[in-house]
matplotlib code that plots the C-alpha trace (Angstrom):
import matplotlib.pyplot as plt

x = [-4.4, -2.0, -4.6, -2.5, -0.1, 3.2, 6.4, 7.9, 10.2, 12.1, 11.0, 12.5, 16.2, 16.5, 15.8, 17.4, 19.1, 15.1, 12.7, 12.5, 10.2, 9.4, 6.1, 6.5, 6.0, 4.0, 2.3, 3.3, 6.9, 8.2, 9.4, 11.4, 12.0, 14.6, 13.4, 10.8, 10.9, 8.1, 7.4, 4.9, 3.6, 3.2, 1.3, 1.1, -2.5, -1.2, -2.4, -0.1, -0.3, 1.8, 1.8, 5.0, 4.3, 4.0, 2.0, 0.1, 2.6, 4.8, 2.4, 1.9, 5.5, 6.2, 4.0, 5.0, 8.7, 7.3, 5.1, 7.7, 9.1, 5.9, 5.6, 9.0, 7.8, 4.5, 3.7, 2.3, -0.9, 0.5, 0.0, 1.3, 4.5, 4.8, 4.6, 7.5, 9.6, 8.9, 11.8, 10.6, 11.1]
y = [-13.1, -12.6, -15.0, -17.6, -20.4, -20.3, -22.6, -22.0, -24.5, -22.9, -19.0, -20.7, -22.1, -18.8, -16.6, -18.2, -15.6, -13.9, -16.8, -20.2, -22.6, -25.8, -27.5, -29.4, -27.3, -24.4, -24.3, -20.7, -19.5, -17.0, -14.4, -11.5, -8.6, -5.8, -2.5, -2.0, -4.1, -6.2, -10.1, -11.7, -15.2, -16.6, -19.6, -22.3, -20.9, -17.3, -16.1, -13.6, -11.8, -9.2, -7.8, -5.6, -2.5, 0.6, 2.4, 1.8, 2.8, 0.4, -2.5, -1.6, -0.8, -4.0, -6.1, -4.2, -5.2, -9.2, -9.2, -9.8, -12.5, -14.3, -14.1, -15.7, -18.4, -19.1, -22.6, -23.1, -26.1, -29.6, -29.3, -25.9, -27.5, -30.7, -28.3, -26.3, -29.4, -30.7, -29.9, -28.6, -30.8]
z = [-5.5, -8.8, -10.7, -11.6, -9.4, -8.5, -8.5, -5.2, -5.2, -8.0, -5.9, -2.9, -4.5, -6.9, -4.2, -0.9, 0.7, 1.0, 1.3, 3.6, 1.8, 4.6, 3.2, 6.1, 8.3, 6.7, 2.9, 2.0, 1.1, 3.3, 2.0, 3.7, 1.6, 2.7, 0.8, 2.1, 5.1, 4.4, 5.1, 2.0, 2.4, -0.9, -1.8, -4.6, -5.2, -6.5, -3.5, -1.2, 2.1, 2.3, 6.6, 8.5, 6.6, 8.8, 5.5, 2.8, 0.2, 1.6, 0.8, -2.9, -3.2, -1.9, -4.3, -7.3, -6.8, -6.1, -8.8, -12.0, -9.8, -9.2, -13.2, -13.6, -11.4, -12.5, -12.8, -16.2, -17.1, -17.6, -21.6, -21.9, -19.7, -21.9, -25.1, -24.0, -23.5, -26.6, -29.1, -32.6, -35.4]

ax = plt.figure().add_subplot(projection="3d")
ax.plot(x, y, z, "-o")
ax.set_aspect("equal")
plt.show()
């Protein structure tokens, strides 16, 4: 759990050629990462599960390369959002 949620839309259409995002079919983005070869589920919650790794380093490796992308992609509160929009005057 990385504590806070996530925009996977924007995860999903940034990062294409990794993920495959059908909240259709599944909640959770897929996402396939190539070094190392490890498949995360990530959800709108924050929460990930990270499974295909032959070791444990490979796990931790794994979510320390995701992790500054979840950040980029975090979804922030409504009023923080509508701040943000809001040109200064």
């Amino acid at each position: 759990d990385v504590k806070f949620p996530i925009r996977l839309e924007g995860l999903a259409y940034k990062h294409s050629h990794y993920s495959s995002y059908e909240p259709e079919l599944f909640p959770g983005l897929i996402y396939r990462m190539v070094q190392p070869k490890i498949v995360l589920l990530i959800f709108v919650s924050g929460k990930v599960v990270l499974t295909g790794g032959k070791v444990r380093n490979e796990i931790f490796s794994a979510f320390e390369q995701i992790y500054p992308v979840l950040q980029e992609f975090r979804k922030l509160p409504a009023a923080a959002a509508a701040t943000a929009l809001t040109p200064a005057t």
